[in-house]
VEXDREN-2710 file (C-alpha; in Angstrom, 1 decimal):
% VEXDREN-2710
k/r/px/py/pz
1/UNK/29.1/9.1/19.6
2/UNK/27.6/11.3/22.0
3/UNK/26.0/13.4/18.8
4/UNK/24.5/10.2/17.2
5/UNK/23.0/9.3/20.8
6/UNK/21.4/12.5/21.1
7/UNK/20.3/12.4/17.0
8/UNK/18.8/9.1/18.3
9/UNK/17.0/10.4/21.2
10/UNK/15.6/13.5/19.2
11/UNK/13.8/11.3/16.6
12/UNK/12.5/8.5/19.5
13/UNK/10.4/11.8/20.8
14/UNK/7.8/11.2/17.8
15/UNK/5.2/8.7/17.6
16/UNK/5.7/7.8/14.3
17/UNK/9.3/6.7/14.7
18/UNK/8.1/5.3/17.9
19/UNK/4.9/3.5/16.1
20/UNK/7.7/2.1/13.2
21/UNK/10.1/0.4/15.3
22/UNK/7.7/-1.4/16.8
23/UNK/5.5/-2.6/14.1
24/UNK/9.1/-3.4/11.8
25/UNK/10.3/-5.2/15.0
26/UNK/7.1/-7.4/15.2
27/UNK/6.6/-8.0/11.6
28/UNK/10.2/-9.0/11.3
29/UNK/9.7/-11.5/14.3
30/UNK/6.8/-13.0/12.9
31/UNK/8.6/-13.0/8.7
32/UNK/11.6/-15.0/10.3
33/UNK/9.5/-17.5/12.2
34/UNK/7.5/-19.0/9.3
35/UNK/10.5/-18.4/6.9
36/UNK/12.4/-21.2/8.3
37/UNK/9.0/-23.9/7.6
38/UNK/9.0/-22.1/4.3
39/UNK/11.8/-22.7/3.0
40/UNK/12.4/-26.1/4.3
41/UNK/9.1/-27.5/2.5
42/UNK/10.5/-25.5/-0.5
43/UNK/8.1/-22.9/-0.5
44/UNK/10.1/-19.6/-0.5
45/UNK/8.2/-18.3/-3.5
46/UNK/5.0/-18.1/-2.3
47/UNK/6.0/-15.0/-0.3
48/UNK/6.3/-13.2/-3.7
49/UNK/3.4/-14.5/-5.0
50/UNK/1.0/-13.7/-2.3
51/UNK/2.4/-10.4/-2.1
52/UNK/1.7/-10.0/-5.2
53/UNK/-2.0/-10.9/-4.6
54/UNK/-2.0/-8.5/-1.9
55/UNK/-0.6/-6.0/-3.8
56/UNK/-3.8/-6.4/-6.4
57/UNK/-6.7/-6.2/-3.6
58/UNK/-4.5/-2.9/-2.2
59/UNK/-5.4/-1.6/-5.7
60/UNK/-9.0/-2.9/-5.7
61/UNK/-9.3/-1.7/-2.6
62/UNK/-7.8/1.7/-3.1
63/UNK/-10.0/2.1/-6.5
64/UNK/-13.3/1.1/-4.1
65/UNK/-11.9/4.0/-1.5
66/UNK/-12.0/1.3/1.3
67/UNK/-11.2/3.2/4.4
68/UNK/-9.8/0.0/6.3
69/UNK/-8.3/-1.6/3.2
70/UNK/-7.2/-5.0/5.6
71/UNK/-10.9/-5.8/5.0
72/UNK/-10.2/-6.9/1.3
73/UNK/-6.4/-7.1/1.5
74/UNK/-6.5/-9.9/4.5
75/UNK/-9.5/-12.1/3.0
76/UNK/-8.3/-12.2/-0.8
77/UNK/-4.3/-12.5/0.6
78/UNK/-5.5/-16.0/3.1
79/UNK/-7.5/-17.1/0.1
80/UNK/-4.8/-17.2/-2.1
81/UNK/-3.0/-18.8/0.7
82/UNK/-5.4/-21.3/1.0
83/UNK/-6.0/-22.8/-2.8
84/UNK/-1.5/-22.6/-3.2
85/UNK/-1.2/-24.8/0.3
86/UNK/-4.1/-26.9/0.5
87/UNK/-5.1/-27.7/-2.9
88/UNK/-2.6/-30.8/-3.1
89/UNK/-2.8/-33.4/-5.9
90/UNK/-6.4/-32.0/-6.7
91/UNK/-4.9/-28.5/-8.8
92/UNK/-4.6/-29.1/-12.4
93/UNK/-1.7/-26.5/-12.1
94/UNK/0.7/-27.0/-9.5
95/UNK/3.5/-25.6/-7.8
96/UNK/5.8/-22.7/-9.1
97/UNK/3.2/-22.8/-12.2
98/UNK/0.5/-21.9/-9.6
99/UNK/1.9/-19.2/-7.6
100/UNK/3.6/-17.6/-10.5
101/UNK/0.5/-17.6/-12.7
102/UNK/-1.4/-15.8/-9.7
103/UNK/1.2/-13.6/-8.7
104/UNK/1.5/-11.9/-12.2
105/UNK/-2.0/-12.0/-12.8
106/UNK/-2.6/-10.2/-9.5
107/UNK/0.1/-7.7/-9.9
108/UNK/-1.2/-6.8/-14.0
109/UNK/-4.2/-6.5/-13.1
110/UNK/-3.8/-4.6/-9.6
111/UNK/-1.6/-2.1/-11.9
112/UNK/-4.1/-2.0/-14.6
113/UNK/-6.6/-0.8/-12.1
114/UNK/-4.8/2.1/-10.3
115/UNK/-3.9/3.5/-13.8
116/UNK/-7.6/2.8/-15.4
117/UNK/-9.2/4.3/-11.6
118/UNK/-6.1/6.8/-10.5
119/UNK/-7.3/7.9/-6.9
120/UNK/-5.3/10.6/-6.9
121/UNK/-2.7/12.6/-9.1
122/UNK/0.4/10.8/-7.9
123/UNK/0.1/7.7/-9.3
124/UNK/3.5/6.9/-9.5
125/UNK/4.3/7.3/-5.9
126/UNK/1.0/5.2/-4.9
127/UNK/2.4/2.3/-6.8
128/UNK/6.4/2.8/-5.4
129/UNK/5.0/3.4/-2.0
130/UNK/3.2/0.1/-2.2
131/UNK/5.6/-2.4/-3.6
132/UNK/8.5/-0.5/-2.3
133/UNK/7.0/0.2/1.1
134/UNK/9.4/3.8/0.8
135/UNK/7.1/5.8/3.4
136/UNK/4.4/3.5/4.3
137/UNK/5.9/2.3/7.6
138/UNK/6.5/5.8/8.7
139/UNK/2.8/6.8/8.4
140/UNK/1.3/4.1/10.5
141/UNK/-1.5/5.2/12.7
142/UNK/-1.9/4.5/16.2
143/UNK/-4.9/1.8/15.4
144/UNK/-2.5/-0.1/12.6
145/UNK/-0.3/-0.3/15.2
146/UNK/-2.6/-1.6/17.6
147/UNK/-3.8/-4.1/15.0
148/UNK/-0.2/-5.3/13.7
149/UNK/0.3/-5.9/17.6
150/UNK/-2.8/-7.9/18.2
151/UNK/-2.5/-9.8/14.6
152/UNK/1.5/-10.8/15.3
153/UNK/0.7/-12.0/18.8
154/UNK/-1.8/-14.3/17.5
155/UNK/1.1/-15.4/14.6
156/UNK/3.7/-15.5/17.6
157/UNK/1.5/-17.9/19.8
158/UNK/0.3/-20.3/16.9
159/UNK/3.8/-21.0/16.4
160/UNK/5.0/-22.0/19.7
161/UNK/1.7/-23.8/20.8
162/UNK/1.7/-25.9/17.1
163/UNK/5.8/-26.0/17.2
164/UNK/5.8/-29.7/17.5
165/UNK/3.0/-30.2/14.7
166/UNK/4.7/-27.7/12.9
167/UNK/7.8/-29.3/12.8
168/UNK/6.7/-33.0/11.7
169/UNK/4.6/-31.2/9.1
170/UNK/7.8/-29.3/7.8
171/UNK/10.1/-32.3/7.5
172/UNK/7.7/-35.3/6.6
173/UNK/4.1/-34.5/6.0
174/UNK/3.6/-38.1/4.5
175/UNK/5.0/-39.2/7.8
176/UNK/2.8/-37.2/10.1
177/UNK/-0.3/-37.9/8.2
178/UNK/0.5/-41.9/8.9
179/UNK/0.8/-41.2/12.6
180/UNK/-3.1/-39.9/12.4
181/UNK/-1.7/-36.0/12.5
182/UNK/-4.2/-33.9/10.6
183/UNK/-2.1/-32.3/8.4
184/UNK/-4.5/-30.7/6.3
185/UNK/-5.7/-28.7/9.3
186/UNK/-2.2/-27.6/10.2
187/UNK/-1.6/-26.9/6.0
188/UNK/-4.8/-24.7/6.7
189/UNK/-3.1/-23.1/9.7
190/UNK/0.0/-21.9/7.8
191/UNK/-1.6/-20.9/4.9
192/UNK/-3.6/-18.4/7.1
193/UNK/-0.6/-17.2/9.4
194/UNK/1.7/-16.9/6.3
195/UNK/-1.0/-14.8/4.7
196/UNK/-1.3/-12.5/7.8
197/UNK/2.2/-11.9/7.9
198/UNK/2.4/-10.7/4.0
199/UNK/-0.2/-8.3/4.2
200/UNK/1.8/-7.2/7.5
201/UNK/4.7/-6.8/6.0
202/UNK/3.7/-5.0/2.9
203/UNK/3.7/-1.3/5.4
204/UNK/7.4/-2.4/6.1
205/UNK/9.2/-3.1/2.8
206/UNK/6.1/-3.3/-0.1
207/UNK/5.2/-6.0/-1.7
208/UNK/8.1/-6.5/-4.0
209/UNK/10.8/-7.0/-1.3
210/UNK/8.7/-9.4/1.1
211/UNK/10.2/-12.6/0.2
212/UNK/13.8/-11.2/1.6
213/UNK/12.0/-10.8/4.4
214/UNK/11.4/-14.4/5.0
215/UNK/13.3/-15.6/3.3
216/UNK/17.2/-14.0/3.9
217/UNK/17.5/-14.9/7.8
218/UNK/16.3/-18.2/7.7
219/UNK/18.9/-18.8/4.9
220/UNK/21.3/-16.7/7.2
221/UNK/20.6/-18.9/10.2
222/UNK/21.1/-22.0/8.5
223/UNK/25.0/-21.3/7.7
224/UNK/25.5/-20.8/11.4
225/UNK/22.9/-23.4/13.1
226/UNK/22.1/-27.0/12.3
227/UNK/18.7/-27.7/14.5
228/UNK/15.3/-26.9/13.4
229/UNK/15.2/-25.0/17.1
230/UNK/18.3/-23.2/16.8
231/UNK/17.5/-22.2/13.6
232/UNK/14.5/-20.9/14.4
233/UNK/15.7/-18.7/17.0
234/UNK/19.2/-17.6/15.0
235/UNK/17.0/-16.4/12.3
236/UNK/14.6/-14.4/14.8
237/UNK/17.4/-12.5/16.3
238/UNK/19.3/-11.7/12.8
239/UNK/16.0/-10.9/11.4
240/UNK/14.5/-8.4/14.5
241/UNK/18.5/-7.0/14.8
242/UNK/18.5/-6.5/10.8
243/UNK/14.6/-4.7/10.9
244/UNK/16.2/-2.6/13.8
245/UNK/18.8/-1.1/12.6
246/UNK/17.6/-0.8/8.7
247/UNK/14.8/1.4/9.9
248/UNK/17.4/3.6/12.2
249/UNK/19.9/4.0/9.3
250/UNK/17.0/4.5/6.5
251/UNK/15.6/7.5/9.2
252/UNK/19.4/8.9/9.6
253/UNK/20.4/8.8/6.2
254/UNK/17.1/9.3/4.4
255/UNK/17.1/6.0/2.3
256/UNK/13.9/4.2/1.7
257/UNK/12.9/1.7/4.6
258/UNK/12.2/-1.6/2.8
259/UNK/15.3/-1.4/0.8
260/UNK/17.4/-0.3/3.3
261/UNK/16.6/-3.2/5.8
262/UNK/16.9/-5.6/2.9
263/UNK/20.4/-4.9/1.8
264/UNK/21.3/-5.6/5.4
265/UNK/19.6/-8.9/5.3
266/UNK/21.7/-9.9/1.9
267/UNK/24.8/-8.5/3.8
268/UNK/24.7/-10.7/6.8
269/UNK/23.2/-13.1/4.8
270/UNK/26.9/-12.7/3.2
271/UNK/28.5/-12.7/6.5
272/UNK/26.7/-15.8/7.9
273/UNK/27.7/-17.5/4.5
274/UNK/31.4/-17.2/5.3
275/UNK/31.5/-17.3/8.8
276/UNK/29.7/-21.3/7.8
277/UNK/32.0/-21.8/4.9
278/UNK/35.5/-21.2/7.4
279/UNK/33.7/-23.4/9.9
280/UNK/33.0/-26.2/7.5
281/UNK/36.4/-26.6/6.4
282/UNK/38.1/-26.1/9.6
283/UNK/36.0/-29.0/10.7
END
């Protein structure tokens, strides 16, 4: 025990362990928050899909030699965001149809692009890096971090300050709207914040793995709570507790980050599943 405490305090000495934990803990705070709106209003795909479309202006911007790709990556990701949430009855092609012809499109052509424009030799690990997320969370620079810190306290504020909105828009919009809410304004809103937090999360497990992100401890939570609030904060504890200790293990063991932390989520998603299923029945 002693050994695994000092292995512990050894790694804490460098920044970018230092600069990890905190951006992972942050991003995994702000993933779990939205998750819950998400997939009550039966949107858990769109984390996929605008990952996806982040993952495509990473390439465009990587082929352009961006130096700040979040320039292209943040615009094209909320704009995306934008015409999936807020396009209502007026889209030709809605739903599932929508997100999954933009999130192929976007990862073809993002592919096509960094194969066609190869900034460098090692094209292969560009491409794993960035839907995988293997190493990009322990690169991080002091000024990402300062940015992921300033962009999630922004996502963590909306949330509580629009809670209530947030709510009646989650569990009857139609509702809402009749009690003169604007809920196109606060359809706006989440589009935005949700886009924030995928291109956020893309440095901590790539933009394959996001959806488990959101979506795994607000499923968790569920099993365990029954209140939108409780809820809420269940799946923001599993979710910062899973992000935690996947980034330790992935460091001690030398596993990738992303996957790491995401195989715990589906394990206590497991767990919670259970634990709800013996409660359920002793009831």
């Amino acid at each position: 025990m002693s050994e695994m405490i000092e292995t512990f305090a050894m790694y804490f000495e460098y920044p970018f362990v230092r600069y990890a934990l905190i951006t992972g803990t942050l991003i995994a705070l702000c993933s779990s928050l939205l998750g819950v709106t998400l997939v009550l209003r039966r949107f858990s795909y769109i984390g996929d899909g605008l990952s996806h479309v982040a993952f495509g202006a990473m390439s465009f911007a990587t082929v352009l030699s961006l130096t700040n790709k979040m320039t292209l990556v943040l615009p094209a990701t909320i704009a995306c965001a934008v015409l999936l949430l807020c396009g209502g009855q007026k889209r030709k092609i809605k739903g599932d149809a929508a997100i999954a012809m933009i999130s192929v499109a976007s990862l073809a052509i993002g592919y096509l692009l960094m194969n066609l424009f190869a900034p460098s030799s090692n094209l292969s690990g560009d491409v794993c890096s960035t839907l995988f997320g293997s190493t990009s969370i322990l690169t991080l620079t002091k000024s990402e971090v300062k940015a992921c810190i300033i962009l999630s306290v922004i996502v963590v504020s909306v949330f509580v300050l629009c809670y209530n909105r947030l709510f009646a828009v989650t569990f009857d919009e139609n509702f809402a709207k009749a009690t003169g809410m604007k809920t196109d304004a606060y359809n706006l809103l989440l589009a935005i914040v949700i886009a924030v937090i995928i291109v956020l999360a893309m440095n901590l497990v790539g933009s394959l793995l996001i959806s488990a992100l959101v979506i795994f401890p607000a499923l968790s939570a569920m099993h365990l709570c029954k209140s939108f609030k409780r809820v809420t904060i269940c799946s923001a504890i599993i979710s910062v507790l899973c992000a935690i200790f996947g980034m330790l293990l992935s460091i001690l063991a030398g596993t990738p980050v992303g996957s790491t932390i995401v195989a715990i989520d589906l394990f206590v998603f497991i767990c919670c599943y259970i634990i709800g299923a013996v409660a359920k029945r002793r009831r």
